[in-house]
C-alpha positions in Angstrom: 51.9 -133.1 -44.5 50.2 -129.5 -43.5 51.2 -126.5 -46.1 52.4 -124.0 -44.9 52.2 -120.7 -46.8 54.8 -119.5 -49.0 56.6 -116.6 -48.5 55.6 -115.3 -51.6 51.8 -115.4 -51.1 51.9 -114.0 -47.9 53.1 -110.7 -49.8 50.6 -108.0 -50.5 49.9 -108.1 -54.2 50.6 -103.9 -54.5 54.5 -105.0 -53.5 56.6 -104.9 -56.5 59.8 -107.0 -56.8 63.3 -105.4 -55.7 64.5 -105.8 -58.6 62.1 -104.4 -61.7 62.1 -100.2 -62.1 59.1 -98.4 -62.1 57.9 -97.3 -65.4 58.9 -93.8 -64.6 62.1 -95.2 -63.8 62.4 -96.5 -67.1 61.6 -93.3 -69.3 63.9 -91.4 -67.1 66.6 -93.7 -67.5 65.6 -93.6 -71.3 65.3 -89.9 -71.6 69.1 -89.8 -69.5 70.6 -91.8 -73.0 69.2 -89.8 -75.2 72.1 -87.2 -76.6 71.5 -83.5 -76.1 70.1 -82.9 -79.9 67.5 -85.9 -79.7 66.0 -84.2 -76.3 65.7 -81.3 -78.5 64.2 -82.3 -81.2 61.7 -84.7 -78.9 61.1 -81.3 -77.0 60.2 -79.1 -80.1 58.0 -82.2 -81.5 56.2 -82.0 -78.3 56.0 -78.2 -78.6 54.4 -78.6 -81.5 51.9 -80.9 -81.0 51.1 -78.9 -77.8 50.2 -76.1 -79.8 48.3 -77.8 -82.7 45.9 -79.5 -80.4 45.5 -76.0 -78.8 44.9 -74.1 -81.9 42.5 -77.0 -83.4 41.0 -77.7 -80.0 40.7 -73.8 -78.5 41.8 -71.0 -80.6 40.5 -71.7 -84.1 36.9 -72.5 -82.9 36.6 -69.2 -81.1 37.9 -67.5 -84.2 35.5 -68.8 -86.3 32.3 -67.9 -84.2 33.9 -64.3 -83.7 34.2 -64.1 -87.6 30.5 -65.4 -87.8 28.8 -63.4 -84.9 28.5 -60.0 -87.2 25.9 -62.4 -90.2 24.6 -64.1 -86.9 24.0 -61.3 -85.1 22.2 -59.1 -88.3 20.3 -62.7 -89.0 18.7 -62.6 -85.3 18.2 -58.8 -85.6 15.8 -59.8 -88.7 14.2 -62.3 -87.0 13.5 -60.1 -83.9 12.1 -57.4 -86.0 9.8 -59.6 -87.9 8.7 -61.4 -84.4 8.2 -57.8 -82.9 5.8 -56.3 -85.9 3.9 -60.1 -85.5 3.5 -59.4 -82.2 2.5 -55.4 -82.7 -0.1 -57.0 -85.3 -1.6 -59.4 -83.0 -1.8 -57.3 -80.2 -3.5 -54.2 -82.6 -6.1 -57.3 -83.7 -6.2 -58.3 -80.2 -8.0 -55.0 -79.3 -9.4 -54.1 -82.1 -13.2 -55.1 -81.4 -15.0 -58.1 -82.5 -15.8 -58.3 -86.1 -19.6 -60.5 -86.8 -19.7 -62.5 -89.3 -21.9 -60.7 -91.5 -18.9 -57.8 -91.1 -16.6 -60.1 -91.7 -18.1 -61.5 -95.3 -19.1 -57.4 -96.7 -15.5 -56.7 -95.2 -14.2 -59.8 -97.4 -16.6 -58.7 -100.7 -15.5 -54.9 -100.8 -12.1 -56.0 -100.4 -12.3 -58.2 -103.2 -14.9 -55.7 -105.6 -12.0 -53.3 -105.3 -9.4 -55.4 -107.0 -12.1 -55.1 -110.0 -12.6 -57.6 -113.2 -9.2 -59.7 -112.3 -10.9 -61.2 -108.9 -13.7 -63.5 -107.9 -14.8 -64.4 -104.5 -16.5 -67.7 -103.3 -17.5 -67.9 -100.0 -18.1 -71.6 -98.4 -18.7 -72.0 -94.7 -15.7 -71.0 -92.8 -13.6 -70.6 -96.3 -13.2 -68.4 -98.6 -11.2 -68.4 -101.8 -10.2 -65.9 -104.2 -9.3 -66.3 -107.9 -7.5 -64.2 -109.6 -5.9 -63.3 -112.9 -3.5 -61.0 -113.5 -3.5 -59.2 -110.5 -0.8 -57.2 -109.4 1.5 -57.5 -106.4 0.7 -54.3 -104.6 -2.9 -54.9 -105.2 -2.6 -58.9 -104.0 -0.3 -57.6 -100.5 -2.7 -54.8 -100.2 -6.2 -57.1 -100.7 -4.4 -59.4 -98.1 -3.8 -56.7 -95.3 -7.3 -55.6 -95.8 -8.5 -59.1 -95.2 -6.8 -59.2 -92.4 -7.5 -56.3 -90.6 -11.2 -55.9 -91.7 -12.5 -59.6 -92.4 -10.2 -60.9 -89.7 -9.4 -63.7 -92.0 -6.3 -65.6 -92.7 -4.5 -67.2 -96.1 -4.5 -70.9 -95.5 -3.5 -72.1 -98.5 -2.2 -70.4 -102.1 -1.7 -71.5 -105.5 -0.2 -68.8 -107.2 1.7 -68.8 -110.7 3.3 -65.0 -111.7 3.0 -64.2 -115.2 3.6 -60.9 -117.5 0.2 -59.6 -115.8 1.1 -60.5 -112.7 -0.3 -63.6 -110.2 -2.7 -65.9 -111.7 -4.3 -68.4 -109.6 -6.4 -69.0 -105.9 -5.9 -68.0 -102.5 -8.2 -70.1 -99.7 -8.6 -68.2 -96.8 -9.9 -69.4 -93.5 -12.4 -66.8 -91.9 -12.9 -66.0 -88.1 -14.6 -68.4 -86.4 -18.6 -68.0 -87.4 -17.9 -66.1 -89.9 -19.9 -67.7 -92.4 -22.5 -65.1 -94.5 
């Protein structure tokens, strides 16, 4: 006996049967029973939800960043400032002429006899460290500009404790490179 195809698998499988509606079919013939008052209420539901997902997805976002941008925007107008007096420094030490060693170290020791009985230098190789005791703020930001404009040398590390006489403590300093006394 030879087998002969069946009708039915001759048919292209994207075919659908005469007899079964199309899903869109179906909701329309769904939607059609519905009475007046539940299309309503299925249409204001949808209305709804419509407009939450729009304000959580699109309007409250850009609300919040438009309420931020003013503490954003005065937060990167600090941070530019401070980045453009960095780079005024380093372009005033960038031309100012080299410093020798032996400059840098008296520059580093007059700094430090001016701040008087409450500092002591100690100068090690490439490092330096002061130790102080009671010293002022003014006097410890002014010592440190000094340092490094004149010395050309750098805070590296601090260990500073304030007290009722002001900082107590050390500040290592890393001096331009062969600056060693």
């Amino acid at each position: 006996m030879s087998a002969t195809p069946t009708r039915s698998a001759s048919l292209p499988a994207n075919r659908r049967s005469a007899g079964k509606p199309s899903f869109a079919e179906s909701v329309r013939g769904w939607w059609a029973g519905l009475q007046a008052r539940e299309q309503q209420g299925l249409i204001l539901g949808a209305a709804v939800l419509t407009l939450a997902a729009l304000w959580l997805l699109a309007v409250q976002p850009a609300w919040q960043l438009l309420r931020q941008a003013p503490s954003r925007l005065a937060t990167l107008d600090a941070q530019t400032l401070s980045m453009q007096r960095l780079a005024a420094e380093a372009k005033g030490l960038r031309g100012s002429p080299q410093v020798t060693p032996a400059q840098s170290a008296a520059a580093l020791r007059d700094a430090s006899a001016r701040l008087g009985t409450v500092a002591k230098l100690s100068i090690q190789g490439d490092r330096a460290t002061l130790t102080v005791e009671g010293l002022s703020a003014d006097d410890l930001r002014a010592w440190l500009a000094e340092v490094r404009g004149g010395a050309r040398a750098r805070a590296v590390e601090a260990q500073l404790t304030r007290g009722p006489t002001g900082f107590s403590g050390s500040i290592t300093l890393a001096l331009a490179p062969g600056a060693a006394p």
